[in-house]
C-alpha positions as CSV (number, residue, x, y, z in Angstrom):
1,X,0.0,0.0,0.0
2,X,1.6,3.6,-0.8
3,X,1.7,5.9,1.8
4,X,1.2,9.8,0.5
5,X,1.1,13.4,2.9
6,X,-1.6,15.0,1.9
7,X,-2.6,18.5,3.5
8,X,-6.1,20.0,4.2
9,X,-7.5,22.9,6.4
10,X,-9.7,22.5,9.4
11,X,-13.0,24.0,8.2
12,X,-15.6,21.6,7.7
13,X,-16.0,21.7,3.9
14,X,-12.1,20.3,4.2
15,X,-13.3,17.5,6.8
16,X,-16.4,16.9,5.2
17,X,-14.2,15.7,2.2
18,X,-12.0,14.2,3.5
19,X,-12.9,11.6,6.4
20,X,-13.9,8.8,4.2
21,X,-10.8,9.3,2.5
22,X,-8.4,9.3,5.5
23,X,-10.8,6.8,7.7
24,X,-10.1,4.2,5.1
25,X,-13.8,3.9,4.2
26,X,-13.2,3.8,0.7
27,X,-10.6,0.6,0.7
28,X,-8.3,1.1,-2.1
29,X,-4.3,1.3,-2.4
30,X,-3.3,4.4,-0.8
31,X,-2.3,5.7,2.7
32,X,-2.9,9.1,4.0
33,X,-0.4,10.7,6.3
34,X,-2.3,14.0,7.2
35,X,-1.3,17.3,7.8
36,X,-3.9,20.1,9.0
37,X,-3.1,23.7,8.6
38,X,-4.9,26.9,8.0
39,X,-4.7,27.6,4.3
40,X,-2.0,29.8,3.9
41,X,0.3,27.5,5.9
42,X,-0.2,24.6,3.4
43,X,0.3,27.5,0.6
44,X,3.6,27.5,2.1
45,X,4.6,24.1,2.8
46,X,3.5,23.1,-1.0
47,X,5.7,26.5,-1.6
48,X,8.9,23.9,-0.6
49,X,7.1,21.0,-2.0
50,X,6.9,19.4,1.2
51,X,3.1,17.7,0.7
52,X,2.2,15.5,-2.3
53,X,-1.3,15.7,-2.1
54,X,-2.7,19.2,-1.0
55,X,-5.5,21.7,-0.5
56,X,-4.3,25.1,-1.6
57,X,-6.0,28.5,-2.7
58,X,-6.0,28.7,-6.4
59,X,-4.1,32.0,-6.2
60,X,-1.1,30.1,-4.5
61,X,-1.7,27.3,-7.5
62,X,-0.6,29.9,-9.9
63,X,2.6,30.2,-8.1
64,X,3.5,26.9,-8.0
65,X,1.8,25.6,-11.2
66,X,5.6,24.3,-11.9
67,X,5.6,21.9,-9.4
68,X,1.9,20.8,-8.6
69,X,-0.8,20.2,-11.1
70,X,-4.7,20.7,-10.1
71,X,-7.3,18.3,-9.5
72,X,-10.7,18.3,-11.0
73,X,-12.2,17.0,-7.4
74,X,-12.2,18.5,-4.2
75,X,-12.6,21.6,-4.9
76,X,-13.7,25.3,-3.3
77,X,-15.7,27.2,-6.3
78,X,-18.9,28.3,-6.5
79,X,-21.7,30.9,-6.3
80,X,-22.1,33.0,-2.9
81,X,-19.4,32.3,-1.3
82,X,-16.6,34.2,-1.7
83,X,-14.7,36.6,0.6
84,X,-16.0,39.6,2.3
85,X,-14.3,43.1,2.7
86,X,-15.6,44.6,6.4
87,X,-14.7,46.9,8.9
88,X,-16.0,49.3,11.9
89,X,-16.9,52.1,9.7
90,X,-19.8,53.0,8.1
91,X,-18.9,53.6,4.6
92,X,-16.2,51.9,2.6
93,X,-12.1,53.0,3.4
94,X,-10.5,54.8,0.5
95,X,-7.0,53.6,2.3
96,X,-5.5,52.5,5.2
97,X,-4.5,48.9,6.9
98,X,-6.1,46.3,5.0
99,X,-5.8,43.0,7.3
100,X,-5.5,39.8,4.8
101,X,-5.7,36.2,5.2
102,X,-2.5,35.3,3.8
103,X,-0.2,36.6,0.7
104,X,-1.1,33.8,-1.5
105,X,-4.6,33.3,-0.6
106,X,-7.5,33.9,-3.6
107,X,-8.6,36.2,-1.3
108,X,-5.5,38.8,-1.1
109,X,-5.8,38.1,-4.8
110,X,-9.3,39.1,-5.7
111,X,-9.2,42.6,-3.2
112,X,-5.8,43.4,-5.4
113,X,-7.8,43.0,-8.7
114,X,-10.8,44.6,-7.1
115,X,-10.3,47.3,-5.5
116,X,-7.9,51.0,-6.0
117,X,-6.2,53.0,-3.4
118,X,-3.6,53.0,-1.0
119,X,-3.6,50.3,1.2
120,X,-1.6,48.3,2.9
121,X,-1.8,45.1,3.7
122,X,-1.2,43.2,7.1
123,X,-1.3,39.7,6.8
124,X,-2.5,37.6,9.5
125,X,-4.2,34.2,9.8
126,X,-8.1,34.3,9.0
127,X,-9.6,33.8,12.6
128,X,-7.5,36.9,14.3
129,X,-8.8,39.0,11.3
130,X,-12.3,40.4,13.2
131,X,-10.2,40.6,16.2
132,X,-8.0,43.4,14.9
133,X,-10.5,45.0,13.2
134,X,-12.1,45.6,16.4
135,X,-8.7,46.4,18.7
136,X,-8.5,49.1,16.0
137,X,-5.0,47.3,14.8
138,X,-6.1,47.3,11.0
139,X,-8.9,49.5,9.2
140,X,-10.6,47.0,7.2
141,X,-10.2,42.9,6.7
142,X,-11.1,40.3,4.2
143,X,-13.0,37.4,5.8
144,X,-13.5,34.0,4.7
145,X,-14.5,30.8,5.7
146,X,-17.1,30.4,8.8
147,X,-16.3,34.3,9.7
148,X,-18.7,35.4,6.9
149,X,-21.3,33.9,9.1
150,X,-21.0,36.0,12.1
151,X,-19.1,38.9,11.2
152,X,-22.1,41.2,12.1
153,X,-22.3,39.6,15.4
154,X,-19.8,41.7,16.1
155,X,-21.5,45.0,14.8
156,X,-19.5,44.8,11.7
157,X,-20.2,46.3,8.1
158,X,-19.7,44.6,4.8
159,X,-18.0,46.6,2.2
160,X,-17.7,44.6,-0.5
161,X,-18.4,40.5,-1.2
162,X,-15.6,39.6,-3.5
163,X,-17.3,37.0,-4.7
164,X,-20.5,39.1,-6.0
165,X,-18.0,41.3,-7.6
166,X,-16.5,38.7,-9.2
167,X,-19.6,37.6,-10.7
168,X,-20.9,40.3,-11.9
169,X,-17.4,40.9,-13.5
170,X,-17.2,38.1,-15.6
171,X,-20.7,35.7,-14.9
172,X,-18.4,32.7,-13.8
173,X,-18.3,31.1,-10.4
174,X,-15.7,31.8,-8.0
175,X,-12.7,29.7,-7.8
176,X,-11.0,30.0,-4.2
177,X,-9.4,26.4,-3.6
178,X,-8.5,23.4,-4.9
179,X,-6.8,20.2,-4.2
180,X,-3.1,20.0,-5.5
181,X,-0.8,17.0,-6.9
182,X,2.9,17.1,-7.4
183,X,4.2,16.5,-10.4
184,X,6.1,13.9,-9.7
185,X,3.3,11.4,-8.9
186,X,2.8,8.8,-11.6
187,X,-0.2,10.1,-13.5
188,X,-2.0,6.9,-13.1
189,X,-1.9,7.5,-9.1
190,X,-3.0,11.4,-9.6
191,X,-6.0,10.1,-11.8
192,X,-6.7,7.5,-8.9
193,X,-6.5,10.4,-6.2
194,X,-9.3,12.3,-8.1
195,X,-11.4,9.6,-8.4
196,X,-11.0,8.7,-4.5
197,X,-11.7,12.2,-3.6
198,X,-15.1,13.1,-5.3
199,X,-15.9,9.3,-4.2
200,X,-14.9,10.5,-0.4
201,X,-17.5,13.8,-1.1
202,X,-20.6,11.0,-2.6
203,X,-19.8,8.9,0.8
204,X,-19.8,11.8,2.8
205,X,-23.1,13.2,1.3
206,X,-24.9,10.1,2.0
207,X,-23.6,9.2,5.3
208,X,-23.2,12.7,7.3
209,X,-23.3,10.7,10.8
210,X,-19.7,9.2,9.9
211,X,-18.4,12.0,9.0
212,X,-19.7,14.8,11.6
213,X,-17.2,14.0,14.7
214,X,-14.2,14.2,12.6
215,X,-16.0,17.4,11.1
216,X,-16.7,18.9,14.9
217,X,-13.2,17.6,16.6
218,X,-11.8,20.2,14.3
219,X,-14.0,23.2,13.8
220,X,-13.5,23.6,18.0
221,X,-16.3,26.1,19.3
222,X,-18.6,26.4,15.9
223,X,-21.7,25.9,16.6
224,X,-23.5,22.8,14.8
225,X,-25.8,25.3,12.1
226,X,-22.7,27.2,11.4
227,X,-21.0,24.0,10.4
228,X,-23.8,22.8,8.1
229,X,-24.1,26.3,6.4
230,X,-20.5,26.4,5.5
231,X,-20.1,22.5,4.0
232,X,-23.8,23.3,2.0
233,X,-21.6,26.5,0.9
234,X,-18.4,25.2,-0.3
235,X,-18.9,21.4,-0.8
236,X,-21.0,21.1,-4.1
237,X,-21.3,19.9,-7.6
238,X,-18.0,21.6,-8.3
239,X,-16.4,19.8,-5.6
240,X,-17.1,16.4,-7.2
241,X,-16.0,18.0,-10.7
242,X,-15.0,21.1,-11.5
243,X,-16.4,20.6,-15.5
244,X,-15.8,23.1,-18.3
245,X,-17.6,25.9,-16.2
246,X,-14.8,25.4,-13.6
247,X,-11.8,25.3,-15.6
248,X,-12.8,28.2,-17.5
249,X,-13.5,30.2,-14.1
250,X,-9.5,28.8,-12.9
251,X,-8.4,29.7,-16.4
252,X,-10.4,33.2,-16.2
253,X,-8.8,34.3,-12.8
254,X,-5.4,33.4,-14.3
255,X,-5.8,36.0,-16.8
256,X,-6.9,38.9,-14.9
257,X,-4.3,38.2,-12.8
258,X,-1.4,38.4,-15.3
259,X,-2.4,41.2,-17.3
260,X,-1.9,42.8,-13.3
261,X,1.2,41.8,-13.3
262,X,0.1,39.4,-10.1
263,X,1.2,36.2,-11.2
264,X,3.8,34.6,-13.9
265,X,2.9,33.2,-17.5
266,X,2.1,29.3,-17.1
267,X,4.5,27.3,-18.9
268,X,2.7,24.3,-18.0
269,X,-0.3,22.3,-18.3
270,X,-2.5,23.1,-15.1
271,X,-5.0,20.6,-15.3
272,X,-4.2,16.5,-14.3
C-alpha cells in the first residue's frame, strides 16, 4: 500500500471531504499521512514541496503551477461564497490597513484586482482578522470561511463581497481552492486520487453521521448550524468535478491576474 502526505485545512468543507478518504472507508491502495493547517500554511509548505497531495488556494496554484498540477475533485468554487471586505466604519475605506488572510490566498488576490487605493496590507491568519478590526490594529479585513457567518455579530459592516463582484465581472463562479498533486506522482496514481476524492464527497453526502465528529473535533467552538451552512456553501457539484464551467473560471482568474502583473505566464499544463 503507498503511503502519501496529503494536507487539508480544518473547516468543515475540508473535513467533510475528506474523512472517508483518511478513515479508510473507501478501501483502495493508498495511505494518507495528514497534515492540518490553515490555508495559507499549506500554501507555504506546497511553496517547498513538502506535501504530495494538497488543499491550496487557487491564487497560491498559480505560483506553484511548476511543481503541482490541479485536480478536477475537491474543490472550493462556486456561487455565494466568496470573501468579504468589512470593517467598523460605516462607509467603505478609501486607504488604510487592510488585514488579509494570507499573501497567497485567492482572497489577497481578488481585493488586489478589485479594489484602488492605498492600502496596505497586514497579513495575519483568518480567525485573528475580526479581532483586529475591532482592537483598532487594522482598518478593514477580508473574511473568509465560517467568519462570513458571524461577522455582524460583532457590529460589523460589509464593504464589499468579492465573490458578488466577481460575478458580476465576468458571470463565472468563484474559484478559491483546490486540491493540488505534485508532479512527480505517476499520473496513473494522480488520476486515482481524483477519483478517490469526489468518491470521499458522494460517501460523505450520504452518510453525514460518519463524517460529523471528525467534522466537529476540528471546527472547536462552531456551533453545529454554522457547520452545516459552511459544507452546503463550499462542498457542491463543483467539488465532485470542476467541468468546463470550472476550468474556464481557474483559467479566467489566471488572466486577470497576469495582465496585473500578479502572477507569472504558465508554462505548464494546469490541469491533471
Amino acid at each position: 500500500m503507498q503511503t502519501l502526505t496529503l494536507g487539508f485545512s480544518p473547516c468543515p468543507n475540508d473535513t467533510f471531504i475528506f474523512d472517508a478518504l483518511v478513515h479508510g472507508r473507501l478501501g483502495g491502495d493508498y495511505r494518507f499521512e495528514t497534515v492540518i493547517k490553515d490555508v495559507e500554511e499549506l500554501n507555504q509548505m506546497a511553496r517547498q514541496s513538502l506535501l504530495q497531495v494538497s488543499k491550496a488556494s487557487i491564487h497560491a496554484f498559480f505560483h506553484l503551477q511548476n511543481r503541482y498540477q490541479l485536480l478536477r475533485s475537491g474543490a472550493a468554487l462556486g456561487r455565494g461564497c466568496g470573501p468579504l471586505w468589512i470593517g467598523k466604519s460605516g462607509s467603505k475605506p478609501k486607504g488604510g490597513k487592510v488585514a488579509l488572510p494570507g499573501a497567497w490566498t485567492t482572497a489577497s488576490l481578488l481585493f488586489k484586482l478589485a479594489n484602488a487605493g492605498e492600502f496596505e496590507p497586514v497579513q495575519m491568519v483568518f480567525s485573528e482578522i475580526i479581532p483586529a478590526i475591532l482592537s483598532g490594529e487594522v482598518d478593514s479585513g477580508v473574511i473568509i470561511h465560517e467568519s462570513r457567518f458571524t461577522y455582524q455579530n460583532n457590529g460589523l459592516n460589509a464593504y464589499l463581497d468579492l465573490g458578488d463582484w466577481w460575478e458580476k465581472e465576468t458571470g463565472k463562479p468563484i474559484p478559491l481552492g483546490g486540491i493540488m498533486v505534485r508532479r512527480d506522482l505517476a499520473q496513473s496514481d494522480k488520476l486515482a486520487i481524483e477519483g478517490l476524492i469526489a468518491d470521499s464527497i458522494r460517501y460523505a453526502k450520504t452518510h453525514l453521521s460518519d463524517a460529523r465528529p471528525y467534522i466537529e473535533a476540528h471546527a472547536q467552538e462552531m456551533a453545529s448550524e454554522v457547520i452545516d451552512q459552511h459544507i452546503g456553501l463550499y462542498v457542491n457539484d463543483f467539488s465532485i468535478n470542476l467541468g468546463t464551467e470550472g476550468l474556464e473560471a481557474i483559467e479566467e482568474l489566471a488572466s486577470r491576474a497576469r495582465l496585473k502583473g500578479l502572477i507569472q505566464e504558465e508554462k505548464e499544463e494546469l490541469f491533471v
